[in-house]
N, CA, C and O atoms as CSV, one atom per row, in Angstrom:
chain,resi,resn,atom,element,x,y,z
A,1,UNK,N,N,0.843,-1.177,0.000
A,1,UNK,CA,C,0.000,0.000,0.000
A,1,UNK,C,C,0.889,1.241,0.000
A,1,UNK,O,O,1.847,1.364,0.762
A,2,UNK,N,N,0.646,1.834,-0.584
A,2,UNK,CA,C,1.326,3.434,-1.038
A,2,UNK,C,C,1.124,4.248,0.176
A,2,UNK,O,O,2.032,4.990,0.551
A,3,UNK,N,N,0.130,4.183,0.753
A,3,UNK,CA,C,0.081,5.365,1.863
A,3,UNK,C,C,0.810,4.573,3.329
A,3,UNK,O,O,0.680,5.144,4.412
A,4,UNK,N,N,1.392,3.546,3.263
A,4,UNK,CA,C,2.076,3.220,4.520
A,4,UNK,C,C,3.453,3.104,4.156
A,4,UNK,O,O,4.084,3.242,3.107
A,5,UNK,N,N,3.789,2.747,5.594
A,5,UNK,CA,C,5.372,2.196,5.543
A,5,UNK,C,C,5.529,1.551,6.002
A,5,UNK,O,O,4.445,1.022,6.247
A,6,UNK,N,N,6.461,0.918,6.536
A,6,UNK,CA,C,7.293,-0.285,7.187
A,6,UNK,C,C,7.765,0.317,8.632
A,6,UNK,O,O,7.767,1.547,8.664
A,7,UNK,N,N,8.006,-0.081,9.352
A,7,UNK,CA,C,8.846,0.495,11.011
A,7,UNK,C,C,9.540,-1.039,11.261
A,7,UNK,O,O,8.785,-1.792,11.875
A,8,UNK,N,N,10.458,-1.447,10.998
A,8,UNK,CA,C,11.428,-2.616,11.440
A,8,UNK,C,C,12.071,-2.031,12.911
A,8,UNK,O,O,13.038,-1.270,12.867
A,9,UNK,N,N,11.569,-2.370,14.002
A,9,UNK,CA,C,12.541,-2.248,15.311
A,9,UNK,C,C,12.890,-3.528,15.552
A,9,UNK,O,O,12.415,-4.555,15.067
A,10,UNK,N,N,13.807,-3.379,16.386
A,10,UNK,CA,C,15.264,-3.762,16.785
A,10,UNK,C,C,15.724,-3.932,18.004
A,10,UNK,O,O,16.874,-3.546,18.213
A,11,UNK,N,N,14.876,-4.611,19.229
A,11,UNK,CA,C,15.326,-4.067,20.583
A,11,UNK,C,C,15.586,-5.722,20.949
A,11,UNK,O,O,15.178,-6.853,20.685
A,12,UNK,N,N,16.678,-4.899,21.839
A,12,UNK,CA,C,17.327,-5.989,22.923
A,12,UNK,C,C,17.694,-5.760,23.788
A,12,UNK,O,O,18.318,-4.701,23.859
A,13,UNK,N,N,17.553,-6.559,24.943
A,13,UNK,CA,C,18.880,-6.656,26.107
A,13,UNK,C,C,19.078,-7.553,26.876
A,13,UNK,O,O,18.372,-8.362,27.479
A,14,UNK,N,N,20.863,-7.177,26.747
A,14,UNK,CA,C,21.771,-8.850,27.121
A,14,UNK,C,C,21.385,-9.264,28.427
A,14,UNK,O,O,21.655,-10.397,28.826
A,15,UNK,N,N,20.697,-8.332,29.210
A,15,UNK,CA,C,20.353,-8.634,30.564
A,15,UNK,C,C,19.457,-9.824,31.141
A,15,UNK,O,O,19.562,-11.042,31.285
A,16,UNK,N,N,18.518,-8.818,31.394
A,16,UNK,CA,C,17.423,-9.864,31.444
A,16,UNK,C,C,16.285,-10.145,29.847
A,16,UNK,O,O,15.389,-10.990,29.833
A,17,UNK,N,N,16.487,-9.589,29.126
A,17,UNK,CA,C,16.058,-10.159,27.891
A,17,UNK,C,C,14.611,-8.556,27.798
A,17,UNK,O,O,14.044,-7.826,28.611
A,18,UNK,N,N,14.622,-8.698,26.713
A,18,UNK,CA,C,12.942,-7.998,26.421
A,18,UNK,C,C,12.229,-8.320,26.721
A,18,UNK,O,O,12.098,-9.500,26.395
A,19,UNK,N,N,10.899,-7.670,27.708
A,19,UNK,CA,C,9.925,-7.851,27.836
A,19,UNK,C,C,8.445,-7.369,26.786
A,19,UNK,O,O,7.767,-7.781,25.844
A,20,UNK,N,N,8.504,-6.810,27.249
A,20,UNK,CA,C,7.227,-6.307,25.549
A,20,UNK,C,C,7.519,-4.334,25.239
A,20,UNK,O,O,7.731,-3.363,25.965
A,21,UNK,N,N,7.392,-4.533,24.008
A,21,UNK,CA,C,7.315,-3.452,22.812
A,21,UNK,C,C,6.038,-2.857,23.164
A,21,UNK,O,O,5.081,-3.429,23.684
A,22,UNK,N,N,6.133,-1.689,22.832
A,22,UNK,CA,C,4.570,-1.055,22.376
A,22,UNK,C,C,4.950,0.306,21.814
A,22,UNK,O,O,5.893,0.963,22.255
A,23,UNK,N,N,3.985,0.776,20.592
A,23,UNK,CA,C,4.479,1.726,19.919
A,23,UNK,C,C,2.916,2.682,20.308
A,23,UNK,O,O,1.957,2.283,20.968
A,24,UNK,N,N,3.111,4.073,19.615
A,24,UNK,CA,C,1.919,4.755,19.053
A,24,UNK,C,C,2.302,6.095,18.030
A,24,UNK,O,O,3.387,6.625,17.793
A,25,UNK,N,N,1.586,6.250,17.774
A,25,UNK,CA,C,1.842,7.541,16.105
A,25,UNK,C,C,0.949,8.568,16.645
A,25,UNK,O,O,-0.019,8.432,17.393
A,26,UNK,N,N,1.481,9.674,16.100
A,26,UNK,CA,C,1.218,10.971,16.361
A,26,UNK,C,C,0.948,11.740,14.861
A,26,UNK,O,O,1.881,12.095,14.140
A,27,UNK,N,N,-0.286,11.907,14.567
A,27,UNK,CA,C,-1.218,12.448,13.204
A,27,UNK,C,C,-1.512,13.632,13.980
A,27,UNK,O,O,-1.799,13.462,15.164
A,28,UNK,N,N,-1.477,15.299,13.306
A,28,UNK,CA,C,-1.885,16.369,13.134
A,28,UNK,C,C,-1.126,16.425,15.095
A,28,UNK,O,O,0.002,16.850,15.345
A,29,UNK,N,N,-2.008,15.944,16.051
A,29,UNK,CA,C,-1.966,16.708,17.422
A,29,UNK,C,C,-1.846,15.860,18.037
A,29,UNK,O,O,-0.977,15.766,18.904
A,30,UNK,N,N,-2.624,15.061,17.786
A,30,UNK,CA,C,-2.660,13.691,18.615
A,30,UNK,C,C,-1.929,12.613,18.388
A,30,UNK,O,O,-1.408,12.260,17.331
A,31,UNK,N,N,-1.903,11.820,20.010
A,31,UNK,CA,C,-1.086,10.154,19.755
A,31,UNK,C,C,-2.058,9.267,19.621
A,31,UNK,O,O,-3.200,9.706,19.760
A,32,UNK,N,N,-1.890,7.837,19.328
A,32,UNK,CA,C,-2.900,7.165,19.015
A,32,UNK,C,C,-2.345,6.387,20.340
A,32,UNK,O,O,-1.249,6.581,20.868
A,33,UNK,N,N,-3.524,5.301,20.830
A,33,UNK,CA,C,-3.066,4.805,21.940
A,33,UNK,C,C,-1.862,3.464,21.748
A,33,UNK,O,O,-1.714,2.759,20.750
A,34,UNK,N,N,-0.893,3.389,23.406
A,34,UNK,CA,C,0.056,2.879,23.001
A,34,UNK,C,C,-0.499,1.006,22.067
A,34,UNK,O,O,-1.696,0.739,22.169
A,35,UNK,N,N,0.129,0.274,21.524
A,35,UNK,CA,C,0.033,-0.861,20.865
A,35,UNK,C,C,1.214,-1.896,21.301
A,35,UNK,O,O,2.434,-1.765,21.401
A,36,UNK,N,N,0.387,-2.900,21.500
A,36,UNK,CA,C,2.069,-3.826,21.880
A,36,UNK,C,C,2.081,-4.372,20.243
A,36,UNK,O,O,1.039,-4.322,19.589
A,37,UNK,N,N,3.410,-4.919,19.625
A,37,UNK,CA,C,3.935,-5.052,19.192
A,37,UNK,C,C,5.342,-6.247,19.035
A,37,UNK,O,O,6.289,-6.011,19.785
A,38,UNK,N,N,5.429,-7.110,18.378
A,38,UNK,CA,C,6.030,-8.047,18.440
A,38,UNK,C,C,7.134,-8.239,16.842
A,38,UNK,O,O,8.157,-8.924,16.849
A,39,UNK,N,N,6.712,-7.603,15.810
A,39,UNK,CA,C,7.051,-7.900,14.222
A,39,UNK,C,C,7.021,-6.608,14.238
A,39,UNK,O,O,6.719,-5.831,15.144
A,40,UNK,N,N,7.622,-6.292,12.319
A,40,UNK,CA,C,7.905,-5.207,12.030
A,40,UNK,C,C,5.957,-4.511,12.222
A,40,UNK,O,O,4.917,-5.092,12.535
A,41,UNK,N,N,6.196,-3.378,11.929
A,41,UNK,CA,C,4.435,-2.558,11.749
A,41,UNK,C,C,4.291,-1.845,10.445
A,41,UNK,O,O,5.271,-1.464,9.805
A,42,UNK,N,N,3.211,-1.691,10.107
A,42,UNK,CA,C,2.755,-0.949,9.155
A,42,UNK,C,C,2.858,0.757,9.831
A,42,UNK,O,O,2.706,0.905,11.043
A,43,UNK,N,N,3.055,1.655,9.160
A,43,UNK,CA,C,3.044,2.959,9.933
A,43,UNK,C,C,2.327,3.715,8.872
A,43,UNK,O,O,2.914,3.407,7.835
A,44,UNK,N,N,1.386,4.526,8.589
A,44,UNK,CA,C,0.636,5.487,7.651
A,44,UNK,C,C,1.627,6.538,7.272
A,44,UNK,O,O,2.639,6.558,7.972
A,45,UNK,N,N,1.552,7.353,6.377
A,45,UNK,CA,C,2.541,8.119,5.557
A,45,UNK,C,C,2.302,9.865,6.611
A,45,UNK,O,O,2.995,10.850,6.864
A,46,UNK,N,N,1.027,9.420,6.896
A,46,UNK,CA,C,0.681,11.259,7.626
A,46,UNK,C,C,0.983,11.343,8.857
A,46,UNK,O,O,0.857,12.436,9.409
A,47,UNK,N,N,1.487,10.136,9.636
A,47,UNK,CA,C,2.313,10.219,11.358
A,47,UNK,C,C,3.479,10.891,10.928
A,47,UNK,O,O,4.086,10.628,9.890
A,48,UNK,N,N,3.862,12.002,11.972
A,48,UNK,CA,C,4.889,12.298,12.191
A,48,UNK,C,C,6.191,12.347,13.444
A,48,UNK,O,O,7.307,12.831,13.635
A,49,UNK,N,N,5.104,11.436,14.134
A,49,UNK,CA,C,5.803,11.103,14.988
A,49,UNK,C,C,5.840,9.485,15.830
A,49,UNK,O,O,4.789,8.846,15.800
A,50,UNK,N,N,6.601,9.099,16.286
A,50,UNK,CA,C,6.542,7.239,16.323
A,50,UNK,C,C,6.613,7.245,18.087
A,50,UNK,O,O,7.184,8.333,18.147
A,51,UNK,N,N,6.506,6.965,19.110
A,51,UNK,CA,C,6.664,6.869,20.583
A,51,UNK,C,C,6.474,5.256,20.330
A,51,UNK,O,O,5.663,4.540,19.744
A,52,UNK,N,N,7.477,5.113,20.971
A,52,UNK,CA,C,8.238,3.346,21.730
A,52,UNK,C,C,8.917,3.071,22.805
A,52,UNK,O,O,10.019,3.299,23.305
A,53,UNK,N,N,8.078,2.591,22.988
A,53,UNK,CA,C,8.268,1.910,24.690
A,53,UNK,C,C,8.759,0.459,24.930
A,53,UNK,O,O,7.955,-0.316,24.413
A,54,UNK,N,N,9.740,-0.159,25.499
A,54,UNK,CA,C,10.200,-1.228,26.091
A,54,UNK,C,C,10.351,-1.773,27.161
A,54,UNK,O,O,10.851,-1.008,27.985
A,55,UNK,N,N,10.119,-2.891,27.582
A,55,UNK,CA,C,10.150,-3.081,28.611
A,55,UNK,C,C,10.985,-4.364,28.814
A,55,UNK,O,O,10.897,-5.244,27.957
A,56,UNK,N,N,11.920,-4.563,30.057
A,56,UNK,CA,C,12.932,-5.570,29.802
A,56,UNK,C,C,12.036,-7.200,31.074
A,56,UNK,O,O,10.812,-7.064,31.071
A,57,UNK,N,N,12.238,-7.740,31.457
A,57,UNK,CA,C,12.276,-8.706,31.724
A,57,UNK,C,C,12.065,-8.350,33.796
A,57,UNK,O,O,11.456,-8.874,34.729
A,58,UNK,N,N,12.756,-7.479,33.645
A,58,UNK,CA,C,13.116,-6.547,35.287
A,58,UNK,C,C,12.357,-5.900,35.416
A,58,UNK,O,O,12.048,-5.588,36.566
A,59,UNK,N,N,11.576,-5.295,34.172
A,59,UNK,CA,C,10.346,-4.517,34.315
A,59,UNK,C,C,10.773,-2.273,34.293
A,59,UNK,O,O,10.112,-1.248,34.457
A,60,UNK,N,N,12.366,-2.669,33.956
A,60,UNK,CA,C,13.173,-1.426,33.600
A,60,UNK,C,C,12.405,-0.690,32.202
A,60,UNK,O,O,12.279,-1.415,31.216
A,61,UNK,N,N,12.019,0.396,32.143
A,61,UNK,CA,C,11.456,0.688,30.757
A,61,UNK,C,C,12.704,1.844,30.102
A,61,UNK,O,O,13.449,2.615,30.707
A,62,UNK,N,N,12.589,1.643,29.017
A,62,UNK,CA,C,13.209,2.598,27.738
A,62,UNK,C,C,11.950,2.900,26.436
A,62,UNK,O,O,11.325,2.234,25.610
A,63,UNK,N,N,12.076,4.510,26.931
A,63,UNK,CA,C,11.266,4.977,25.564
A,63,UNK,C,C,11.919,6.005,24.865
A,63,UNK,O,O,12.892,6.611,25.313
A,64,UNK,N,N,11.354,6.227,23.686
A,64,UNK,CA,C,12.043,7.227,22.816
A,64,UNK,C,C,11.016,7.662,21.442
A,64,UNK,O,O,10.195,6.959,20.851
A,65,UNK,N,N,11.328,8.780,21.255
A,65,UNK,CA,C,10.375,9.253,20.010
A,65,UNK,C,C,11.038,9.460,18.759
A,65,UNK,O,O,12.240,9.692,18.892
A,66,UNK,N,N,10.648,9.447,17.683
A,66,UNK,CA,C,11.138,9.232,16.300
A,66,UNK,C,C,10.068,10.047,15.755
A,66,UNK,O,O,8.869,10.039,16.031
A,67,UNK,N,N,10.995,11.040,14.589
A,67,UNK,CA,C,10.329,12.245,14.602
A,67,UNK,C,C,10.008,12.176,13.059
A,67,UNK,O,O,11.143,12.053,12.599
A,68,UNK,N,N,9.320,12.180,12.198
A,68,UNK,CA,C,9.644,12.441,10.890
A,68,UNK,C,C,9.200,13.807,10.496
A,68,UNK,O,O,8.043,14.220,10.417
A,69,UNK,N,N,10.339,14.453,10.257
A,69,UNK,CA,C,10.055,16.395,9.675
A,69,UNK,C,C,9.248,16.149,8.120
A,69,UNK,O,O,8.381,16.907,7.684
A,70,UNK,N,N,9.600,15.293,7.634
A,70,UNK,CA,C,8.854,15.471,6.010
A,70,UNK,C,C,7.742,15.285,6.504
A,70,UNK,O,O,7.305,16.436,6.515
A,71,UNK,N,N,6.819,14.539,7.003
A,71,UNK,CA,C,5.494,14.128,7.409
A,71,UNK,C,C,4.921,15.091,8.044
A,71,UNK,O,O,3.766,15.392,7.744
A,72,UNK,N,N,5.659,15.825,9.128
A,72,UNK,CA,C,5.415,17.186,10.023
A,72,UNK,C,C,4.907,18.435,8.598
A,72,UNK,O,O,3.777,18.876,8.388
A,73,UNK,N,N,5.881,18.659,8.013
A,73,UNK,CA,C,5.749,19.465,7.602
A,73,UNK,C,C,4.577,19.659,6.340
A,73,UNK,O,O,4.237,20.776,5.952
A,74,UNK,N,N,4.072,18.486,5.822
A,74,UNK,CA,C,3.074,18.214,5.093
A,74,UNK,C,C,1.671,18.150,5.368
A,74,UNK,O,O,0.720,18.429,4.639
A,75,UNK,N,N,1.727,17.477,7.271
A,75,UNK,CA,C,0.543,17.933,7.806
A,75,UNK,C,C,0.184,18.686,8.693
A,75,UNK,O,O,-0.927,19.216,8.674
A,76,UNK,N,N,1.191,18.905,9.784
A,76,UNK,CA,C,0.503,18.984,10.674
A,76,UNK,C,C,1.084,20.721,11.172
A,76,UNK,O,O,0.625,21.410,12.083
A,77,UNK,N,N,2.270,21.074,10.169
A,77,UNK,CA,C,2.868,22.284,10.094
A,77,UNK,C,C,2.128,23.598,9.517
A,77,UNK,O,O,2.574,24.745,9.504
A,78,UNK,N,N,0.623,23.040,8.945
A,78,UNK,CA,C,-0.207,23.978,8.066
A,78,UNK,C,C,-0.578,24.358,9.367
A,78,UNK,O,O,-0.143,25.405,9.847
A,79,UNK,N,N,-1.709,23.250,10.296
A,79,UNK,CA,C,-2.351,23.550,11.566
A,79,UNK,C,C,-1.964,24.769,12.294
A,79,UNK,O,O,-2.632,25.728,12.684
A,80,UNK,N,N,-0.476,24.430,12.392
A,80,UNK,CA,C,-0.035,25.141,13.482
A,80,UNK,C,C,0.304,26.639,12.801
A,80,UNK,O,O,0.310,27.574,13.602
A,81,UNK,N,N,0.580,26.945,11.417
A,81,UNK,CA,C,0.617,28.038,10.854
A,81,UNK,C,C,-0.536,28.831,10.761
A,81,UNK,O,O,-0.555,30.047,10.946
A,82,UNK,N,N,-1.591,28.060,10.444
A,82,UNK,CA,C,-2.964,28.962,10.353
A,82,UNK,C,C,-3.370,28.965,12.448
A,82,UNK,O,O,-4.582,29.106,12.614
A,83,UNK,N,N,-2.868,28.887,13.319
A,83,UNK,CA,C,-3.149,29.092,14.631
A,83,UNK,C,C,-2.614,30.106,14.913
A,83,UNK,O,O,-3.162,30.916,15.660
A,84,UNK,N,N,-1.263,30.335,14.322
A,84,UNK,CA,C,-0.624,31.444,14.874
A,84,UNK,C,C,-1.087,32.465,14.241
A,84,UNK,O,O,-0.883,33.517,14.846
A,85,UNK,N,N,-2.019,32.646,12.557
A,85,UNK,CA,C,-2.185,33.411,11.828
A,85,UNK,C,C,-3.266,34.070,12.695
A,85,UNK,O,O,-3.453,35.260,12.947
A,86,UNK,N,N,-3.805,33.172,13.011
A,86,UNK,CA,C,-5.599,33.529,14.157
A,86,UNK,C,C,-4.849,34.283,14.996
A,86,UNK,O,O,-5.055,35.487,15.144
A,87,UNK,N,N,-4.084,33.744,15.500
A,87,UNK,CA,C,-3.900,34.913,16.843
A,87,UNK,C,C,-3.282,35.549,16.929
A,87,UNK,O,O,-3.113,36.029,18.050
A,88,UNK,N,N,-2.319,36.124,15.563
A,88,UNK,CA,C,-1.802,37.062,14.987
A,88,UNK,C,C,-3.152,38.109,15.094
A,88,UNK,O,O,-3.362,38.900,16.014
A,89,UNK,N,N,-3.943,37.900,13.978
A,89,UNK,CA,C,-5.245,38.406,13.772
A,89,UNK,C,C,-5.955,38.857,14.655
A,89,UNK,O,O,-6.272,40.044,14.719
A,90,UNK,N,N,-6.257,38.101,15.348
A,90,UNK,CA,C,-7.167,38.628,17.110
A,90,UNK,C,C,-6.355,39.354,17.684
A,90,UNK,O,O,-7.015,40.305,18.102
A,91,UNK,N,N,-5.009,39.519,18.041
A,91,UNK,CA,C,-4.274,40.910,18.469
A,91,UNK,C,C,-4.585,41.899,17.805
A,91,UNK,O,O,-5.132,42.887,18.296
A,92,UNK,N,N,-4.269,41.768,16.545
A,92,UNK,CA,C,-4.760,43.161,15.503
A,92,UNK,C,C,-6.056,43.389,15.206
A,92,UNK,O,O,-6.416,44.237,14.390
A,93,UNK,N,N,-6.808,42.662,15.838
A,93,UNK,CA,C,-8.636,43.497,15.847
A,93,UNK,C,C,-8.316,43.848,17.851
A,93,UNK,O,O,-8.745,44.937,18.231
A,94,UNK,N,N,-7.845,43.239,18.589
A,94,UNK,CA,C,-7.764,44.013,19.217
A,94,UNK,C,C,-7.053,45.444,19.618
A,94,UNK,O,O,-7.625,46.368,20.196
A,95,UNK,N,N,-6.098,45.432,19.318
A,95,UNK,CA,C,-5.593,46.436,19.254
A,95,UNK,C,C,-5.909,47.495,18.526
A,95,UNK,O,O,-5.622,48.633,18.898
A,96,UNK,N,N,-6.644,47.191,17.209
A,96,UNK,CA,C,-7.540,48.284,16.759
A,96,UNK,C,C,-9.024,49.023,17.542
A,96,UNK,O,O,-9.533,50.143,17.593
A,97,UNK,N,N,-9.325,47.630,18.087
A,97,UNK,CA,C,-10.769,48.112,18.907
A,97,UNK,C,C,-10.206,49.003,20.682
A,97,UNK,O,O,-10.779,49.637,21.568
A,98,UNK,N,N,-8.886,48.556,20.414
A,98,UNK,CA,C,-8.250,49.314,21.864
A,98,UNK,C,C,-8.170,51.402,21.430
A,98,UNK,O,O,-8.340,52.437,22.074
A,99,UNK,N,N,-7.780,50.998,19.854
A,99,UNK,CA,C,-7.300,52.453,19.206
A,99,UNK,C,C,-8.986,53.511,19.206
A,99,UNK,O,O,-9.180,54.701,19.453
A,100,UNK,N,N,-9.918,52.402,18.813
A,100,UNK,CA,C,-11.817,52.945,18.304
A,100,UNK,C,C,-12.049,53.311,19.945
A,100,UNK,O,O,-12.699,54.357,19.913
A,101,UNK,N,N,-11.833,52.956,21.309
A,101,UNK,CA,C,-12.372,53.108,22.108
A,101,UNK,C,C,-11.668,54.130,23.019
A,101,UNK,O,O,-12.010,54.309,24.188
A,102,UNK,N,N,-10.572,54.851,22.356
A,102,UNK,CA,C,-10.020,56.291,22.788
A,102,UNK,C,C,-10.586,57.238,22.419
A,102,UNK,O,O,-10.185,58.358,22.735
């Protein structure tokens, strides 16, 4: 499928061994909830962000986020441009209605 990808992770440890994986993706604002995980995953083309969590055998956790800027910037970088434009905007009607009420 064209609109996904692949995510191959890779975790280990020599210790007490891996306990369980779990991932989740981050579209426009939001994360999706975490997923356990065992094999590679399918990942959608419009996440721009990956959160993974591990857990070892001891019950020690390691997480980390994986960022993708091309994906950011295709979706979720408009959002945040037209937010700041708004409240660009709402300063400058206020500040005009501050100037009408002198």
């Amino acid at each position: 499928n064209k609109n996904l990808n692949i995510l191959n992770l890779s975790v280990k440890d020599e210790g007490t061994g891996v306990g369980e994986t779990f991932v989740r993706a981050k579209t426009w604002i939001f994360w999706s909830d975490w997923e356990r995980i065992s094999a590679p995953i399918a990942v959608k083309k419009n996440v721009w962000a990956i959160g993974i969590r591990t857990t070892d055998n001891a019950g020690n956790l390691a997480a980390q986020v994986i960022y993708r800027w091309g994906a950011f910037f295709g979706n979720a970088a408009p959002l945040f441009l037209l937010l700041i434009a708004g409240g660009i905007g709402a300063l400058v009607l206020l500040k005009r209605r501050k100037k009408a009420l002198r």
